[in-house]
C-alpha positions as CSV (number, residue, x, y, z in Angstrom):
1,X,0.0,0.0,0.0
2,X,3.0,2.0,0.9
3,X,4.4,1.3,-2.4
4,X,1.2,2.3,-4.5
5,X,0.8,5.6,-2.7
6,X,4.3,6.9,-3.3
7,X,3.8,5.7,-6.6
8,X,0.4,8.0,-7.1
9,X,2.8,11.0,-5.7
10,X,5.8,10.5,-8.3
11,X,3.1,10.3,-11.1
12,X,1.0,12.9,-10.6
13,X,4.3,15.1,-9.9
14,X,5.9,13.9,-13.0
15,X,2.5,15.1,-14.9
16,X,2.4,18.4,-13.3
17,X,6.2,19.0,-14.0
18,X,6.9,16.8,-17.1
19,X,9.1,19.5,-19.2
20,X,12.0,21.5,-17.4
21,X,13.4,23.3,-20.1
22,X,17.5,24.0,-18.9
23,X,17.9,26.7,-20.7
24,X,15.8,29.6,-22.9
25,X,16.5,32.7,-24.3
26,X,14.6,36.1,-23.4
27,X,13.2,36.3,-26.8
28,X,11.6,32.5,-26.7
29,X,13.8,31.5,-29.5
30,X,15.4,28.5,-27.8
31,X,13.6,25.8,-25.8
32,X,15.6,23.0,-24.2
33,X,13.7,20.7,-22.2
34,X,13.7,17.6,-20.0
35,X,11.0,15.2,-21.2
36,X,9.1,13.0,-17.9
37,X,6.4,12.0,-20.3
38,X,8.8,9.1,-21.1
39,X,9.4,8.5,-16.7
40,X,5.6,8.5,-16.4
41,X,4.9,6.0,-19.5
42,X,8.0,3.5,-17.7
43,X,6.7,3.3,-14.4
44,X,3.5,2.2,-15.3
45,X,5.1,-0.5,-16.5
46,X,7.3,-1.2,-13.6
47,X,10.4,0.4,-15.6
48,X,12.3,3.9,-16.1
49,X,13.0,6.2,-18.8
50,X,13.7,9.7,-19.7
51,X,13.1,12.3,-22.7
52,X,14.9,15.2,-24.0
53,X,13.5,18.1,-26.4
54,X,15.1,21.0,-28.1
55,X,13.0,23.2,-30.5
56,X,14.7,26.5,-32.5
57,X,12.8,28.9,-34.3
58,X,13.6,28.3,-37.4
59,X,11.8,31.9,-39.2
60,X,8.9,33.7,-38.0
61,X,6.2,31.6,-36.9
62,X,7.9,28.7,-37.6
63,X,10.0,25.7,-35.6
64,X,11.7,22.7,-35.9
65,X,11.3,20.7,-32.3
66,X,13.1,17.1,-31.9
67,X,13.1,14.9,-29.5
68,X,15.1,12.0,-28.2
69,X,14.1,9.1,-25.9
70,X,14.7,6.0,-23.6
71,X,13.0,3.6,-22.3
72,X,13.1,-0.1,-20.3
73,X,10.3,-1.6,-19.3
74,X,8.3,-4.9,-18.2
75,X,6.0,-6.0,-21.3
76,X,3.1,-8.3,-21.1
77,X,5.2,-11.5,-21.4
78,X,6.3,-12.7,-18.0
79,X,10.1,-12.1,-17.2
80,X,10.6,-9.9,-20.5
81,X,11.6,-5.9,-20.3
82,X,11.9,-4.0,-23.3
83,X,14.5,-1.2,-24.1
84,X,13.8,0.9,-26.5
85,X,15.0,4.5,-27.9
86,X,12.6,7.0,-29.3
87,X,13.7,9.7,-31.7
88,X,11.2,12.6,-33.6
89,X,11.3,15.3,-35.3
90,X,8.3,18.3,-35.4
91,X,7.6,21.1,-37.2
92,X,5.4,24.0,-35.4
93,X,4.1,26.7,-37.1
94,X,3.2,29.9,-34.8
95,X,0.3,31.9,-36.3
96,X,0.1,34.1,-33.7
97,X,3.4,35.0,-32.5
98,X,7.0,35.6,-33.5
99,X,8.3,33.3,-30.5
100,X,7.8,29.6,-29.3
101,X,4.3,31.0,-27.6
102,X,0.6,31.2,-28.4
103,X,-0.9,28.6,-30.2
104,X,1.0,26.6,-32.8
105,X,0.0,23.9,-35.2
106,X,2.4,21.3,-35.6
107,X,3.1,17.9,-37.4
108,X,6.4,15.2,-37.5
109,X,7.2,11.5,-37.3
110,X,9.5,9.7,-35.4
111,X,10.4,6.1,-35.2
112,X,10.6,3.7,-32.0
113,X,13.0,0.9,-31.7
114,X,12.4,-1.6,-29.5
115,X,14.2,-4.5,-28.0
116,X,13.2,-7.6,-26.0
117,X,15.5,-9.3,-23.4
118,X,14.9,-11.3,-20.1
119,X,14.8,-15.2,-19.0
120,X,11.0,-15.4,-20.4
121,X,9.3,-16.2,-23.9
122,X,11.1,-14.2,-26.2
123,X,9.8,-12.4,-28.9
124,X,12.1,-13.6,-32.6
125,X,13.4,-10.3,-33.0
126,X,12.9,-6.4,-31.4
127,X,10.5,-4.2,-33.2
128,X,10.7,-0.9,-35.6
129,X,7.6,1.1,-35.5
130,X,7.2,4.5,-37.5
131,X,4.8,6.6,-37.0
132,X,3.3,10.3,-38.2
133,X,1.4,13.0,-35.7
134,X,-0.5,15.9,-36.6
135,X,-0.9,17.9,-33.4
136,X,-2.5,21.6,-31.9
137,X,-1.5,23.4,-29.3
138,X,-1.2,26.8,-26.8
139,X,1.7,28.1,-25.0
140,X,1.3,30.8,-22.8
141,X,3.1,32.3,-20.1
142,X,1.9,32.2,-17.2
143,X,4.9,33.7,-15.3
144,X,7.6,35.9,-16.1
145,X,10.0,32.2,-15.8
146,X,7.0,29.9,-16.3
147,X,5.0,28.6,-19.5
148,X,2.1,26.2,-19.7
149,X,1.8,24.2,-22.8
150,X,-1.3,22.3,-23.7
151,X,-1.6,20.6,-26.5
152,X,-3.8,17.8,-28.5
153,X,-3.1,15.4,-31.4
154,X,-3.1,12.1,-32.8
155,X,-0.3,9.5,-33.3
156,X,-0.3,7.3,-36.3
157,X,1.7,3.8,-36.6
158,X,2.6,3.6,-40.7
159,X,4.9,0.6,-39.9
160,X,5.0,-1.5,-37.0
161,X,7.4,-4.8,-37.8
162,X,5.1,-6.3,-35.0
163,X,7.5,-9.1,-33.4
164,X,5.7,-8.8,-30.4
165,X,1.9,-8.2,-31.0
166,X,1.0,-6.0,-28.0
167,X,3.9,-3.5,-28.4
168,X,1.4,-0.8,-29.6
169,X,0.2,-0.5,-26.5
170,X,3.4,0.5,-25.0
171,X,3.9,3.4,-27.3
172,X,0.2,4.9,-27.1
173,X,-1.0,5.4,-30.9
174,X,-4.3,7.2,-31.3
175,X,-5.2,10.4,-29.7
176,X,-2.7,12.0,-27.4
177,X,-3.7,15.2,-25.0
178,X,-0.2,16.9,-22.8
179,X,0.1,19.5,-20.5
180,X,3.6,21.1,-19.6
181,X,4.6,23.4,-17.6
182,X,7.7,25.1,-18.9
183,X,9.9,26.7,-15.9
184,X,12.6,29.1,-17.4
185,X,15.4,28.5,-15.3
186,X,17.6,31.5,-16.6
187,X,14.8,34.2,-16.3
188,X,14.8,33.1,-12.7
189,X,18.4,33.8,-12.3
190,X,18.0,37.1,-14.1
191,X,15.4,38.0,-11.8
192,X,17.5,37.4,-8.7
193,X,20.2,39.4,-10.3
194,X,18.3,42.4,-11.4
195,X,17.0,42.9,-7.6
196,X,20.4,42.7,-6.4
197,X,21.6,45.3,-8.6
198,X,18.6,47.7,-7.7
């Protein structure tokens, strides 16, 4: 019981927190960011994992975001874990704004490359799965050093090699909803500095 409540606690922080960008410039034309999403998908599957972003304005209104990911996990298949790496690239276009803020419309691929290992059933092989995802979505500032980013979309799987015939459930095709909160760690520091200086 001890177990599942400190569990609730780690999830539901890892939601309310699951992007830190590192570093961003004044002008929002920079985002660096830790990615949880991947922590919270592992340990509901009694593994671990982590996620890293980076998206540049490219030109006004527009971005280029990827993303890099790990995972290892327990699957379905008793005594089995799966590793796998995550990689994606989006492309966001900002109607409303010459930064990384407002609402953007965005759309990339990625793939997903999975393998199996452990003293159970094995699958033949590990798994390649590519996929495309159209999304929409709002930045706004909420704080001087803290952005909320809500965003919709939907993940499809073009090519899944399907080794294992459960592995789509492990990297959630179909409709996808996120909410970040971005915490911009250098306007923080600014801040300090700017009231020691007055």
């Amino acid at each position: 019981m001890k177990l599942m409540k400190r569990s609730i606690v780690l999830i539901v922080s890892m939601f309310l927190f699951s992007s830190f960008p590192c570093h961003a410039q004044t002008d929002n034309d920079n985002l660096f960011s830790l990615d949880l999403s991947y922590s919270l998908s592992s340990l509901l599957n009694h593994g671990w994992g982590i996620g890293l972003n980076y998206e540049k304005k490219l030109f006004d209104f527009l971005s280029v975001k990827g993303n890099v990911g790990h995972m290892t996990f327990l699957i379905g298949i008793e005594n089995v874990y799966s590793t796998s790496v995550s990689m994606s690239v989006f492309f966001n276009y900002y109607p409303l704004s010459n930064g990384l803020d407002k609402l953007y419309i965005g759309a990339g691929n990625g793939c997903d490359f999975m393998n199996y290992f452990g003293k159970g059933d094995l699958p033949p092989d590990g798994d390649t799965l590519i996929h495309i995802t159209p999304q929409l979505g709002w930045k706004f500032n909420l704080l001087p050093f803290l952005m909320i980013d809500v965003s919709a979309g939907y993940k499809f799987i073009i090519l899944n090699s399907q080794n294992y015939n459960e592995i789509n459930n492990y990297v959630n095709p179909g409709f996808r909803f996120g909410l970040n909160f971005l915490i911009f760690l250098n306007k923080i520091t600014r801040g300090n500095k700017d009231d020691q200086n007055d």
